[in-house]
C-alpha positions as CSV (number, residue, x, y, z in Angstrom):
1,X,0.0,0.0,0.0
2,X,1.0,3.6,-0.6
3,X,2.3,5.0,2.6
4,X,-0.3,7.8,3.0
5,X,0.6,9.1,6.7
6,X,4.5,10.8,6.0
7,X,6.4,8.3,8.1
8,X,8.6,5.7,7.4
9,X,8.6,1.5,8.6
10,X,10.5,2.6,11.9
11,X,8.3,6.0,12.4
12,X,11.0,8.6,10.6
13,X,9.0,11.6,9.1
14,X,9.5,11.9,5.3
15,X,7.7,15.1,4.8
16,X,9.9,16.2,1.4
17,X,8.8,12.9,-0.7
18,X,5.2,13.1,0.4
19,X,4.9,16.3,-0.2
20,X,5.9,15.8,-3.9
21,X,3.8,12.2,-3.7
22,X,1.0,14.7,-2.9
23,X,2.0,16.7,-5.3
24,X,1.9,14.5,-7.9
25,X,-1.2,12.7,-6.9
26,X,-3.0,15.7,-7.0
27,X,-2.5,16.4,-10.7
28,X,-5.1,14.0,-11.9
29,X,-7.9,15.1,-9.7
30,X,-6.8,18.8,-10.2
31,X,-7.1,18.9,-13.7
32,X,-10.7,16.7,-13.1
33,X,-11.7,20.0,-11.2
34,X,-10.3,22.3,-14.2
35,X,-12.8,20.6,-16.8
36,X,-15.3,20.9,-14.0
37,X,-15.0,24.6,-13.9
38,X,-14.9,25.0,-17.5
39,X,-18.2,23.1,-17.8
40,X,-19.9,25.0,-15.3
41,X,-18.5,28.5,-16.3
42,X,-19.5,28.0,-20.2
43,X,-23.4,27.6,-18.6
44,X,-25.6,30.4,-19.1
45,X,-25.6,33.6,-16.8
46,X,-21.9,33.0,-15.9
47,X,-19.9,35.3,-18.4
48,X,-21.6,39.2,-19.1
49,X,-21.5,39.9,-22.2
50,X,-18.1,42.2,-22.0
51,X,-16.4,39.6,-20.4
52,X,-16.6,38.0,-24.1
53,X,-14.1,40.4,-25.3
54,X,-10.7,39.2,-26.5
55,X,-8.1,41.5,-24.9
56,X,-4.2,41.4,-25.7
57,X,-1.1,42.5,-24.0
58,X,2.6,43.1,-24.3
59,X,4.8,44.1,-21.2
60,X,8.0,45.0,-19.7
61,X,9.9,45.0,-16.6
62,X,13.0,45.6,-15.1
63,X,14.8,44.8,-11.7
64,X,18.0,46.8,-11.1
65,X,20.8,44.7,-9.7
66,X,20.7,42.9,-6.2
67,X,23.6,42.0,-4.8
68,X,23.2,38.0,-3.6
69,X,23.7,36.8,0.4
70,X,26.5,39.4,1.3
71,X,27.4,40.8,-1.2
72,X,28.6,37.1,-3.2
73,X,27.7,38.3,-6.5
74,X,25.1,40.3,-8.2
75,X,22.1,40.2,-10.9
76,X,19.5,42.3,-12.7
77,X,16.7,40.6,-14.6
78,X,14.4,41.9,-17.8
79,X,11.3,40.2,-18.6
80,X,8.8,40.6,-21.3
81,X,5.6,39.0,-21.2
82,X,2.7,38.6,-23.5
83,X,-0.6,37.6,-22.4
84,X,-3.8,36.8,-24.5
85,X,-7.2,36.6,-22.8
86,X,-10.9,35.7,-23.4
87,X,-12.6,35.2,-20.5
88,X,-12.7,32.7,-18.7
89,X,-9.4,31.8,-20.4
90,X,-5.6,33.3,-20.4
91,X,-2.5,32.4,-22.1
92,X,0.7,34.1,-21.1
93,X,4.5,33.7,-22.2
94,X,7.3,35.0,-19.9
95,X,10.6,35.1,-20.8
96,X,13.7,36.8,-18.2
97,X,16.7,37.8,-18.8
98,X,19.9,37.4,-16.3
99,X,22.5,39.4,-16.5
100,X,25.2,38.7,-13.6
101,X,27.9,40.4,-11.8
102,X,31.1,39.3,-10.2
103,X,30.3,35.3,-11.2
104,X,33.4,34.4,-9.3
105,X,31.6,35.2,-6.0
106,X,28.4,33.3,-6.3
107,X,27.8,31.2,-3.8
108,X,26.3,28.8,-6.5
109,X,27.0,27.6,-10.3
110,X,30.9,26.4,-11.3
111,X,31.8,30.2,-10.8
112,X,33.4,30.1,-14.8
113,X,29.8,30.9,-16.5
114,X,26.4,31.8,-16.1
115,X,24.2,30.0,-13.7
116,X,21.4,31.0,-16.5
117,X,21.1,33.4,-18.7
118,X,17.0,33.3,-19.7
119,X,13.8,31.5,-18.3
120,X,10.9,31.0,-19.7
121,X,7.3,30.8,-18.2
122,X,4.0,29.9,-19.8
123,X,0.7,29.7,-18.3
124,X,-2.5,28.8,-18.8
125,X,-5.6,30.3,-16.8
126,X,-8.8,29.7,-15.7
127,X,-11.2,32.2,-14.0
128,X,-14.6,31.5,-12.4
129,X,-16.8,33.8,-10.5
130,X,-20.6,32.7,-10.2
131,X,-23.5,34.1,-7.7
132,X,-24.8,30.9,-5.9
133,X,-27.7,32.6,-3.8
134,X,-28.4,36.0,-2.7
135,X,-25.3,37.8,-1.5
136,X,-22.9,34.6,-1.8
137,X,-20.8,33.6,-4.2
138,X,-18.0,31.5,-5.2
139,X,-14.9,32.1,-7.4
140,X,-12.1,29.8,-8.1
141,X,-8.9,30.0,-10.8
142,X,-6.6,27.1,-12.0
143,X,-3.4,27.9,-13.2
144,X,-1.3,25.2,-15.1
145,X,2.4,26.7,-15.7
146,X,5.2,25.1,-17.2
147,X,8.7,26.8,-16.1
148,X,11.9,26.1,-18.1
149,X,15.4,26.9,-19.2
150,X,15.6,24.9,-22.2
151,X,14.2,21.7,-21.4
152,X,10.3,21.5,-20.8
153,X,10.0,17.8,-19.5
154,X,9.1,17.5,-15.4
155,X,8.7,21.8,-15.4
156,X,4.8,21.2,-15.2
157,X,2.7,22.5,-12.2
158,X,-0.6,23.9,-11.1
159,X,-2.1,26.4,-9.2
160,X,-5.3,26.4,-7.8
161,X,-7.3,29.0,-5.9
162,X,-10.6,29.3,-4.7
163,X,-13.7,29.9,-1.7
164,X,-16.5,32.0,-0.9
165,X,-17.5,35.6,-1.6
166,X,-20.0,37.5,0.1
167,X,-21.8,40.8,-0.7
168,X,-22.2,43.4,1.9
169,X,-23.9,46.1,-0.4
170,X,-23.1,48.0,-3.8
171,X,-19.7,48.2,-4.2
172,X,-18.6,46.2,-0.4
173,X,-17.4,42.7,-0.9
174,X,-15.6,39.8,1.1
175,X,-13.7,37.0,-0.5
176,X,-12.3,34.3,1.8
177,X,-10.5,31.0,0.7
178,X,-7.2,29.0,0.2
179,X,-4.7,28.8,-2.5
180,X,-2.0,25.8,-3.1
181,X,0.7,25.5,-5.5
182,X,1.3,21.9,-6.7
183,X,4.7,20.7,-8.2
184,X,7.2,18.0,-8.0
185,X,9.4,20.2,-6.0
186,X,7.1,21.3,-3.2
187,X,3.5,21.6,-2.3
188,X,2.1,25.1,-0.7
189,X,-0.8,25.8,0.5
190,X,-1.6,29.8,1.5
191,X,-5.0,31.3,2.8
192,X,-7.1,34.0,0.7
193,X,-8.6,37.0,2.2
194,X,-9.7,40.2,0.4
195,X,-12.1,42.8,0.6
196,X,-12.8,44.2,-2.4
197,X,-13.9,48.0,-2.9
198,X,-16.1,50.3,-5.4
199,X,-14.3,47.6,-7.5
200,X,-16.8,48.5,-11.0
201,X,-16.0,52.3,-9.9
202,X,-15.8,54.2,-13.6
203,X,-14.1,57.6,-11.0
204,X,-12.8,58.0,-7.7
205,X,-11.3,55.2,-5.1
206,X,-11.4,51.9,-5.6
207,X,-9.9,49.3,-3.4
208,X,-8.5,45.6,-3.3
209,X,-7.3,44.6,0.0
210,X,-5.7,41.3,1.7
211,X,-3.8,38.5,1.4
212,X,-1.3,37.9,-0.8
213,X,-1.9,40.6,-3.2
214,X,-3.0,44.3,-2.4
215,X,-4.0,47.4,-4.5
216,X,-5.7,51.0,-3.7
217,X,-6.6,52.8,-6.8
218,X,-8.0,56.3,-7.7
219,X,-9.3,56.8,-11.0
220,X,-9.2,61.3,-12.1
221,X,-11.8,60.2,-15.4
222,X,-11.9,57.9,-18.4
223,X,-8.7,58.9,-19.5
224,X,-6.4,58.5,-16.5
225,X,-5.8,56.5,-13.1
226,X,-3.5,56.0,-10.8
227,X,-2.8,52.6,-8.8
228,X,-0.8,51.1,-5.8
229,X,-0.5,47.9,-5.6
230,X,2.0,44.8,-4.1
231,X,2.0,41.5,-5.1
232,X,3.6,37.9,-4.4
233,X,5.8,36.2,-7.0
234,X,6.2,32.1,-6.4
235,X,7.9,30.5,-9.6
236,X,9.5,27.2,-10.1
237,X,11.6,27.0,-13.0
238,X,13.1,23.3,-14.1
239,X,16.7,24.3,-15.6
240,X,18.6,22.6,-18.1
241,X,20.1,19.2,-18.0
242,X,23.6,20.2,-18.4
243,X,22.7,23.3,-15.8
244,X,25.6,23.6,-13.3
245,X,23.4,23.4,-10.1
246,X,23.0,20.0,-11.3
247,X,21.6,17.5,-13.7
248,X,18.2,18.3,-14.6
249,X,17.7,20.9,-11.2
250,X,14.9,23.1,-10.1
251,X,15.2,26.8,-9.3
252,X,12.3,28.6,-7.5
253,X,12.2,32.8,-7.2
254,X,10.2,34.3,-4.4
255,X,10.1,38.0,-4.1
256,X,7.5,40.9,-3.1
257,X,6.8,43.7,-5.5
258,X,5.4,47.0,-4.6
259,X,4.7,49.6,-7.2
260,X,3.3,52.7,-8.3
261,X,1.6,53.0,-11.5
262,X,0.1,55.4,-14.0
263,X,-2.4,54.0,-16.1
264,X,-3.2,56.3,-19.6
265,X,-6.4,55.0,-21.6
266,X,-6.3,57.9,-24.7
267,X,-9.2,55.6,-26.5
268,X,-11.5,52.5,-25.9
269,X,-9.8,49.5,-25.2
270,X,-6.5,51.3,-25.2
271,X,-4.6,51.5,-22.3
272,X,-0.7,52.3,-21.2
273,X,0.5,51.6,-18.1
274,X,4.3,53.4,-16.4
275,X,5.4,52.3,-13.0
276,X,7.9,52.6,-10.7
277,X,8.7,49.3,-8.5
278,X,10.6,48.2,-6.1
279,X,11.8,44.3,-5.4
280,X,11.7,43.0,-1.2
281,X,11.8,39.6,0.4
282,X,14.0,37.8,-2.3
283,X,15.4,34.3,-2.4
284,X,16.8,31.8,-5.0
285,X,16.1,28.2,-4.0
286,X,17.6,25.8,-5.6
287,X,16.6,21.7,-5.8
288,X,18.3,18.5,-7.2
289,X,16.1,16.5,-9.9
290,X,14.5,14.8,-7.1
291,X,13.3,18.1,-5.3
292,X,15.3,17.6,-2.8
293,X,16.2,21.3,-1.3
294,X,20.0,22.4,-1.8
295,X,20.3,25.5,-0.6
296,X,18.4,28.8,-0.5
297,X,19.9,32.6,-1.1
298,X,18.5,35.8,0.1
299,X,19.2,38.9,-3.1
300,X,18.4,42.0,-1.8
301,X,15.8,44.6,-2.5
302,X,16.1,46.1,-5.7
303,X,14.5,48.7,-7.8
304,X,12.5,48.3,-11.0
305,X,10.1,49.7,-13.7
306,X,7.6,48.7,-16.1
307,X,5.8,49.5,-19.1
308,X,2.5,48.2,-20.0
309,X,0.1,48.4,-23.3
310,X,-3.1,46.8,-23.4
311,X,-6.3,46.5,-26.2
312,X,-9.4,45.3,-25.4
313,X,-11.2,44.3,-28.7
């Protein structure tokens, strides 16, 4: 039999491999619950009519460099993403680039070349939101992601989110559930919790505030707005095979971003987006093929920008 209760014949814990034995047990009944969802969300009443609307995107970032654990080296990334949507479905395509300092000092890598130079993410989303009966609600998302270097074999994972919403009054409402990411490396569960405010507001404040992610926004009229916002970055990347971490290893990034942005909409369905950011609460972890932890490395806080441009057909 499958040993189900994360101990051992002589009562050692062996917490790691369960995790990922949960982990990869939970794929199959996962992506049962994603078909679910998409069943149930393609019913009449679920999507408004707007929500129909293809929309596309291309953006930009950049993190200025952060020096890694004391000073051992250095790096500044650039990423440019693309993202495609139709609700209740989104595609999006990541790709960063590294660009190191003092490689010689790393405490990581064969200190003679590049731990990596660019990583690739792509996504695949699914969004539900449906009134169940008077002020409550339910929402869910399921996010399958595949992050690489080169090779995308054993880089699958999933995200899934979802709980309970409930109404207050025009413009008041409170969404309470879990999150857990699920991948060969590690399994993480996280709890939900936001309160969303004058969220359909077309002028004025408007308001999304919680756990993980937070923004506070103030619209001056169609044209322009102005938004605050911080949010939680989890991603597992599966590097290449000749990678010198090791053969066929797993690197996870984990950081905070804050930021201030401007958003510019000069015509319907148009929209650009400047903002000033700034990077906290980074760490590289790095696994062995088995996800087996190695070692983890704290980068420090960093500053950054972005630049955003968005059409909504």
């Amino acid at each position: 039999m499958p040993n189900l209760n994360c101990t051992t014949s002589n009562g050692v814990g062996c917490a790691p491999s369960c995790a990922r034995a949960f982990a990869l047990r939970a794929f199959p009944q996962a992506l049962v619950l994603l078909v679910a969802m998409l069943l149930q969300a393609v019913a009449p009443g679920v999507l408004k009519a707007e929500d129909l609307s293809p929309t596309v995107s291309v953006e930009g970032q950049y993190t200025g460099r952060g020096n890694v654990r004391n000073d051992q080296g250095a790096v500044a990334i650039s990423t440019v993403s693309v993202v495609a949507s139709m609700l209740p479905v989104t595609v999006e395509y990541d790709v960063s680039k590294y660009d190191w300092h003092n490689i010689r000092r790393l405490p990581f890598g064969d200190k003679q070349h590049e731990p990596w130079d660019t990583l690739h993410l792509l996504s695949f989303t699914f969004d539900y939101a449906r009134n169940i009966s008077g002020s409550w609600g339910v929402f869910g998302e399921a996010v399958a992601f595949s992050g690489y270097e080169e090779e995308l074999s054993g880089s699958l994972g999933l995200n899934l989110t979802g709980g309970l919403s409930y109404e207050f009054g025009p413009g008041l409402k409170l969404n309470v559930g879990a999150t857990g990411l699920f991948h060969r490396v590690h399994s993480r569960p996280m709890p939900v919790v936001r309160l969303d405010l004058n969220q359909d507001a077309r002028q004025g404040f408007s308001a999304s505030l919680g756990f993980p992610e937070n923004t506070v926004a103030y619209r001056f009229d169609k044209t322009y707005a102005l938004r605050l916002a911080q949010t939680f970055d989890d991603t597992i990347y599966r590097l290449a095979d000749d990678n010198s971490i090791g053969h066929k290893a797993y690197l996870e990034s984990v950081g905070v971003t804050s930021g201030l942005y401007l958003d510019y909409t000069p015509l319907p369905g148009l929209t650009g987006t400047i903002g000033a950011q700034y990077v906290l609460h980074r760490e590289f972890s790095t696994y062995n093929t088995n996800g087996n932890k190695l070692d983890t490395f704290s980068l420090s806080n960093a500053p950054g920008g972005l630049m955003h441009l968005e059409y909504k057909f």
